[in-house]
Wavefront OBJ file of the C-alpha trace (Angstrom):
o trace
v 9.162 -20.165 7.659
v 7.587 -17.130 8.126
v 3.975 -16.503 9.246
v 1.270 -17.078 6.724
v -2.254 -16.582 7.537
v -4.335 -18.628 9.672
v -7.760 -18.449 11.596
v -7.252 -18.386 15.578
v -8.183 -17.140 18.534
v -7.724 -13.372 19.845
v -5.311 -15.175 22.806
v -2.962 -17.169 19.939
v -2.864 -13.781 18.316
v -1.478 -12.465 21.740
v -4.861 -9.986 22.270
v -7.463 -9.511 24.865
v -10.509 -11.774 24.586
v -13.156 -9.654 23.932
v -11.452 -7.522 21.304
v -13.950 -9.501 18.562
v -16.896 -8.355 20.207
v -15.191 -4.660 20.491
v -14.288 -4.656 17.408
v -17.967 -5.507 15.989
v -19.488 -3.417 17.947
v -17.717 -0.421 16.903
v -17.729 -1.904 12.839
v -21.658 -2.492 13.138
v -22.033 1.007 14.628
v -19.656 2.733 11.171
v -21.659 1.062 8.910
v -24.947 1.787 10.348
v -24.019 5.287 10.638
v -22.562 6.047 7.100
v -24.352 2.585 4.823
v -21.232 1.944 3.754
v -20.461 -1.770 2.710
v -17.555 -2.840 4.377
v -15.166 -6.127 5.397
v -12.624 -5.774 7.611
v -9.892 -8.453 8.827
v -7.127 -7.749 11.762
v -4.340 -10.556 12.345
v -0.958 -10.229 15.231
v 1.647 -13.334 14.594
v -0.178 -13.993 11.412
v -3.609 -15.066 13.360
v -6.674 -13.731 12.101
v -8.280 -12.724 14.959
v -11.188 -11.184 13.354
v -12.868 -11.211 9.534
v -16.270 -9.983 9.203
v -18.262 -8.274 6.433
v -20.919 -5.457 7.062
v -23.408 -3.601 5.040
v -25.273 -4.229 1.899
v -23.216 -4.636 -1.045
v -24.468 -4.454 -4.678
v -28.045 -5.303 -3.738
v -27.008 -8.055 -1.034
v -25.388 -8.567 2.365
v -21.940 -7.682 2.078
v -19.859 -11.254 1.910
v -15.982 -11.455 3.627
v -14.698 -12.536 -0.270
v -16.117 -9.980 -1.823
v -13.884 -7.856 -4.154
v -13.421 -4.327 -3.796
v -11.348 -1.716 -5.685
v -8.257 -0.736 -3.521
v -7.452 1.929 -5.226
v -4.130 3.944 -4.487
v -3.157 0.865 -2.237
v -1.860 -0.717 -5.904
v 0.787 1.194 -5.444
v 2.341 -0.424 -2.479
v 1.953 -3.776 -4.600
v 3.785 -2.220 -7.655
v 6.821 -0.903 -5.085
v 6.823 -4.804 -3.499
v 7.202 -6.267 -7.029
v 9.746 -4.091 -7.910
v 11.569 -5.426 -4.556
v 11.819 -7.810 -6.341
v 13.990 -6.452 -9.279
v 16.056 -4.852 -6.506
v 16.880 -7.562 -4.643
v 18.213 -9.621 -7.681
v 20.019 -6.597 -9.282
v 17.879 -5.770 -12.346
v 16.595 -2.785 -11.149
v 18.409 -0.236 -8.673
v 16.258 2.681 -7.689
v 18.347 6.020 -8.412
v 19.451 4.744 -11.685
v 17.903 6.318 -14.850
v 14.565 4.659 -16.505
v 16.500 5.546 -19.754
v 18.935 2.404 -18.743
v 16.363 0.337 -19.098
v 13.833 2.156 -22.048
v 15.927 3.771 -24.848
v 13.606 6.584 -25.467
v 14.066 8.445 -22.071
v 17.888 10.385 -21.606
v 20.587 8.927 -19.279
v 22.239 12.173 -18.543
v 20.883 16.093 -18.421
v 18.206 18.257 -16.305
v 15.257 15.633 -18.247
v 16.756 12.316 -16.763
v 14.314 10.439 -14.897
v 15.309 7.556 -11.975
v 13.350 4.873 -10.961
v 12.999 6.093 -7.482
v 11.593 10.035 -9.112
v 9.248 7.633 -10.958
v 7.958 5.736 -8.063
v 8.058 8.780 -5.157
v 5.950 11.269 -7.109
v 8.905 13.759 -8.162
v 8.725 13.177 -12.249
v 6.811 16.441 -12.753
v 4.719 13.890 -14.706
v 0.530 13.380 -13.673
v -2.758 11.703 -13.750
v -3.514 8.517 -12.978
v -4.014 6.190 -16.170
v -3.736 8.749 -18.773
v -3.203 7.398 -22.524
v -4.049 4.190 -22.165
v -1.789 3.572 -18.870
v -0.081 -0.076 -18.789
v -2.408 -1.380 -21.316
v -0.258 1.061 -24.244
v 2.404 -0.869 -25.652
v 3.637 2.910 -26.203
v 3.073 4.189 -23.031
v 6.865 5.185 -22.443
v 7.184 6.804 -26.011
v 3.952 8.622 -25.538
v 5.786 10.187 -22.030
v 9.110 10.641 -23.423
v 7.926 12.323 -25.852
v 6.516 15.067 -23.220
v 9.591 15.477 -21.384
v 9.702 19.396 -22.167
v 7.008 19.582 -19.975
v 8.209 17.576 -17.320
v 10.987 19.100 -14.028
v 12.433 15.518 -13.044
v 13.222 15.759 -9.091
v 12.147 19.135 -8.936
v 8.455 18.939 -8.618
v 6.476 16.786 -6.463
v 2.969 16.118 -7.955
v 1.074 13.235 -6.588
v 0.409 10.796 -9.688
v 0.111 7.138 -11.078
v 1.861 7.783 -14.268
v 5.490 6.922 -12.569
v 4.464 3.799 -11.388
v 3.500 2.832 -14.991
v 6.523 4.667 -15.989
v 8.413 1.454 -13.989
v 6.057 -0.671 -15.411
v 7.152 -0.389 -18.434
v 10.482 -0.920 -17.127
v 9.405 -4.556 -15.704
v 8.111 -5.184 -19.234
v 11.080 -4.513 -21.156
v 13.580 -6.373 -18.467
v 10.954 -9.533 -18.514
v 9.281 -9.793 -21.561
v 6.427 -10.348 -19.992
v 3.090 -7.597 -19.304
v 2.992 -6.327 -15.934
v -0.289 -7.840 -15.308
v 0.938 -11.316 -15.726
v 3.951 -10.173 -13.492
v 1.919 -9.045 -10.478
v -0.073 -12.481 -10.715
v 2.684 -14.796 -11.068
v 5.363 -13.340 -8.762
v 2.786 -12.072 -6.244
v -0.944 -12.987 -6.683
v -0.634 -16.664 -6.529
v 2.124 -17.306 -4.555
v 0.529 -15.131 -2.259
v -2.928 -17.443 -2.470
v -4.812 -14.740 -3.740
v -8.487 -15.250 -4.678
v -8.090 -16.508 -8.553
v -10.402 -13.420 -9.737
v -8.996 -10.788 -8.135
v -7.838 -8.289 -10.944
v -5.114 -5.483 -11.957
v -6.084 -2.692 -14.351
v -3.366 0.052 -13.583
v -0.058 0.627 -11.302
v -1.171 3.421 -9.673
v -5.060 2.404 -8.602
v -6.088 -0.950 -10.510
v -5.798 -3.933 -8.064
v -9.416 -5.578 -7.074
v -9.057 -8.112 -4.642
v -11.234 -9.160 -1.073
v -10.189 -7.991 2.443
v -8.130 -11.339 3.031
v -6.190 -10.829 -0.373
v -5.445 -7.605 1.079
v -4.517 -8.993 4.516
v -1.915 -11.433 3.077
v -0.117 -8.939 0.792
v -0.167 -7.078 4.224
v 1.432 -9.655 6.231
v 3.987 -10.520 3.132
v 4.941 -6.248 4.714
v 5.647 -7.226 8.069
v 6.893 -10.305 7.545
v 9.392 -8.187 5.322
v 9.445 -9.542 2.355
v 8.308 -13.002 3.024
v 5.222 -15.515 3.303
v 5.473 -19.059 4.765
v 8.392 -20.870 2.550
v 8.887 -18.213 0.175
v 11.250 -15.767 -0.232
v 9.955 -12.610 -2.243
v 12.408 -10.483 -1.331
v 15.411 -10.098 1.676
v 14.724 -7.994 4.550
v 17.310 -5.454 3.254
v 15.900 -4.690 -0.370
v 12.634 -4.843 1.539
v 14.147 -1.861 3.761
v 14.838 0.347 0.289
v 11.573 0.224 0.154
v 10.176 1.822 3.173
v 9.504 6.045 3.599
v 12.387 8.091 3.641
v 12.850 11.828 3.607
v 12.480 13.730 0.406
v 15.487 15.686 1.569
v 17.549 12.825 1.684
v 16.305 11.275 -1.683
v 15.363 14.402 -3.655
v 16.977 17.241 -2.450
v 16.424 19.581 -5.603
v 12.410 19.609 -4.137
v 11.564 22.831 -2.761
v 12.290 22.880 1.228
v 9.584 21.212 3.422
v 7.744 19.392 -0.053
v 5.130 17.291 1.464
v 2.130 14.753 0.392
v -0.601 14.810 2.778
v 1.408 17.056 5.344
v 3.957 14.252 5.116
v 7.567 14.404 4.110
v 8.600 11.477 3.552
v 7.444 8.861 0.801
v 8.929 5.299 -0.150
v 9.001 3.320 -3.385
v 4.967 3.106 -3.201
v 4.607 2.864 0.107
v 3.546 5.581 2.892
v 3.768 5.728 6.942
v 0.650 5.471 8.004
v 0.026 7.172 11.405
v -2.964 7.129 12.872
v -3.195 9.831 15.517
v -5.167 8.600 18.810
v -8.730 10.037 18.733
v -7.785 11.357 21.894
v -4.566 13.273 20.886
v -4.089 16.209 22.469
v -6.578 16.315 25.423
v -5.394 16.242 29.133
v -3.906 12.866 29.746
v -3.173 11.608 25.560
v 0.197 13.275 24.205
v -0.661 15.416 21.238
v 1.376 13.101 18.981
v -0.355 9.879 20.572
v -0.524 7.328 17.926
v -2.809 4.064 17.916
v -0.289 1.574 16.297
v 3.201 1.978 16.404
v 5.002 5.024 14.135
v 6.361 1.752 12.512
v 3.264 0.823 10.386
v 3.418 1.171 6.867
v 1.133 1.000 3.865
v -0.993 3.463 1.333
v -3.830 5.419 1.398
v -6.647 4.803 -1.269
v -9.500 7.396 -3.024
v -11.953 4.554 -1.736
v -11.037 4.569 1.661
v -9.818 0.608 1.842
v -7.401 0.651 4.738
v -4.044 -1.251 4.968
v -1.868 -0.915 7.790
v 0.578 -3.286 8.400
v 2.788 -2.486 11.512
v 5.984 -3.564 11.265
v 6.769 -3.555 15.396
v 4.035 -5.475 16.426
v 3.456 -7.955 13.776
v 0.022 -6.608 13.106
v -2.393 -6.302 9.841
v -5.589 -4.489 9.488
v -7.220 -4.841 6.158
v -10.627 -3.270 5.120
v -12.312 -3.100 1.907
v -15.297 -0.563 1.062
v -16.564 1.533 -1.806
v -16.397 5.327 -0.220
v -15.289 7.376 2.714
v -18.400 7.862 4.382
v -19.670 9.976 7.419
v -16.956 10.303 9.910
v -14.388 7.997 8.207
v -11.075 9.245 10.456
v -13.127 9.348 13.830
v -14.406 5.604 12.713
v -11.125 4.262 11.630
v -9.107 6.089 14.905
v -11.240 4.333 17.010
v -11.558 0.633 15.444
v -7.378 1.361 14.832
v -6.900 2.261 18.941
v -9.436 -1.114 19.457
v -6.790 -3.152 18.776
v -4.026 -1.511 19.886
v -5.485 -1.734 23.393
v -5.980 -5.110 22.565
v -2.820 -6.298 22.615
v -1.955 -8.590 25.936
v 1.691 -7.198 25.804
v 3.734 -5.519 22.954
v 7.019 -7.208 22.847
l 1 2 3 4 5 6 7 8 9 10 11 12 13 14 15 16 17 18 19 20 21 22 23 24 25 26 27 28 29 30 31 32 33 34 35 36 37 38 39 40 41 42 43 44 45 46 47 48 49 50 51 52 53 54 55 56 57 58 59 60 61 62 63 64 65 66 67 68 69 70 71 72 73 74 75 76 77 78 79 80 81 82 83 84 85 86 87 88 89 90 91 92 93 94 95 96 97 98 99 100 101 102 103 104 105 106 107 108 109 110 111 112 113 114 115 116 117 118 119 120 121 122 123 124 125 126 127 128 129 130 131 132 133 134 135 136 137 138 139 140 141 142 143 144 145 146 147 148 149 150 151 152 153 154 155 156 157 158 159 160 161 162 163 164 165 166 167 168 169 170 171 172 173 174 175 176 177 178 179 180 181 182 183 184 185 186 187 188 189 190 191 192 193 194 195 196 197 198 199 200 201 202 203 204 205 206 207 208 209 210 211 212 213 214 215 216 217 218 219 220 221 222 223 224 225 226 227 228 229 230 231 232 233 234 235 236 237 238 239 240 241 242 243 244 245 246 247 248 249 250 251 252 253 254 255 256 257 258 259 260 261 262 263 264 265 266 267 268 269 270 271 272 273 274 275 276 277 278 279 280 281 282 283 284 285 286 287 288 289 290 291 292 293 294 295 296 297 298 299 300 301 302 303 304 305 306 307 308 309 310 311 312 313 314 315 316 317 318 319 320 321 322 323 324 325 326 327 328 329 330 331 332 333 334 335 336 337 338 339 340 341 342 343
């Protein structure tokens, strides 16, 4: 079986002793500083070393299963459910949506692929614009604007292509794309019964442990405890890759957030050491390893789930606050320094 979540000690998750205090310490001193409400949960090995809630939330002390909007992070959970179509052949990434919803071309300079759809390279935009998954029309209402659209040849950051495949999952199924993400991944996952998805591209509300297990499902590539969600190698189509390599027809050197490479929802995420750069900390010092995937999100909930050493951070909150990188480098090199031994 692979690792499932479980409360432990820092020295059955393989870290340092004292890396709770550390870490609340420097969590305490972020949300004192910006008021931010925040709950934040690490696990190595799948051990929850640490889960603690901060702030005032709504009127009250902030509570570890409280649920928080995690914005752009949906997106990662709309690329691991469609991992799933992958893996058992219903879906395969570069072929045309139009294979799967007649109203969208299967050949010509309008074609779009399931990949363009989920990387961001549609030419479409917005984030839950007519309606989003909740139109029963929602593909007719964008094939119907594919004049307007330059299908691998412009890269505009948006949530309408992750509908887009929504819509896709629909019409393969039969069954809404809300009651997909809950049955194949919210409650096999254990998810907190309320937690909520309004959109593909920024609707999932859910608490910091919710968050934490979808994480681990990531390193654990593709599976939690007993189950099999997907294999390790249709989990692997899923990770970053060059836009070179996947869209070539993008201008040279196209870039999101001064990165070129995207996945099928899911980003690298790279934290640079907060002391990158100075005399003894190489200026491309990292905290985790340059193997630790996940999303960012407009309210500045953090995944990271590092793929080379079996770690998850998960934090919820409302807003970015004062300082947010020079908070989140530091709590992020906290527990890399934490680690007893990386093996």
């Amino acid at each position: 079986p692979a690792p499932t979540l479980r409360v432990g000690n820092p020295s059955d998750a393989g870290m340092r002793g004292d890396i709770g205090s550390e870490l609340d310490a420097l969590c305490t001193a972020w949300t004192e500083e910006d008021g931010t409400p925040m709950v934040v949960l690490a696990a190595r090995d799948g051990v929850v070393f640490f889960h603690r809630a901060y702030g005032e939330y709504r009127g009250r002390p902030t509570e570890v299963d409280d649920r928080f909007e995690v914005a752009s992070i949906t997106k990662s959970f709309c690329g691991m459910l469609l991992g799933q179509f992958i893996d058992q052949g219903l879906i395969h990434e570069d072929d045309p949506i139009g294979d799967i919803l007649p109203d969208f071309p299967t050949t010509g300079d309008k074609v779009i692929t399931v990949r363009q759809a989920m990387n961001h390279t549609t030419g479409l935009d917005g984030h839950g614009s007519w309606g989003g998954i909740y139109n029963a029309w929602l593909g007719n209402a964008i094939a119907n604007g594919l004049e307007l659209t330059d299908p691998g040849r412009a890269l505009t950051y948006n949530g309408m292509g992750l509908d887009l495949t929504a819509k896709a999952m629909e019409a393969i199924t039969g069954r809404s794309i809300v009651q997909l993400m809950h049955e194949q991944l919210f409650m096999p996952l254990g998810f907190d019964p309320a937690a909520t998805v309004e959109d593909m591209g920024y609707g999932i509300r859910c608490s910091a442990l919710d968050l934490a297990r979808f994480g681990q499902l990531m390193v654990n590539r593709g599976s939690y405890g007993d189950l099999v969600f997907l294999s390790p190698g249709s989990f692997q189509r899923l990770l970053p890759r060059p836009y070179a390599e996947t869209t070539p027809d993008l201008p040279p050197g196209a870039s999101l957030w001064g990165s070129t490479e995207y996945g099928l929802g899911i980003s690298w995420m790279r934290d640079a050491h907060p002391g990158a750069g100075s005399s003894d900390v190489a200026a491309d010092a990292l905290t985790l390893s340059k193997n630790t995937i996940g999303h960012g999100s407009a309210t500045s909930c953090i995944l990271r789930a590092d793929l080379d050493n079996r770690v998850v951070v998960a934090a919820t909150r409302i807003a970015e606050g004062k300082d947010y990188n020079l908070h989140l480098r530091r709590m992020m090199l906290a527990i890399a320094e934490g680690m007893d031994a990386v093996d």
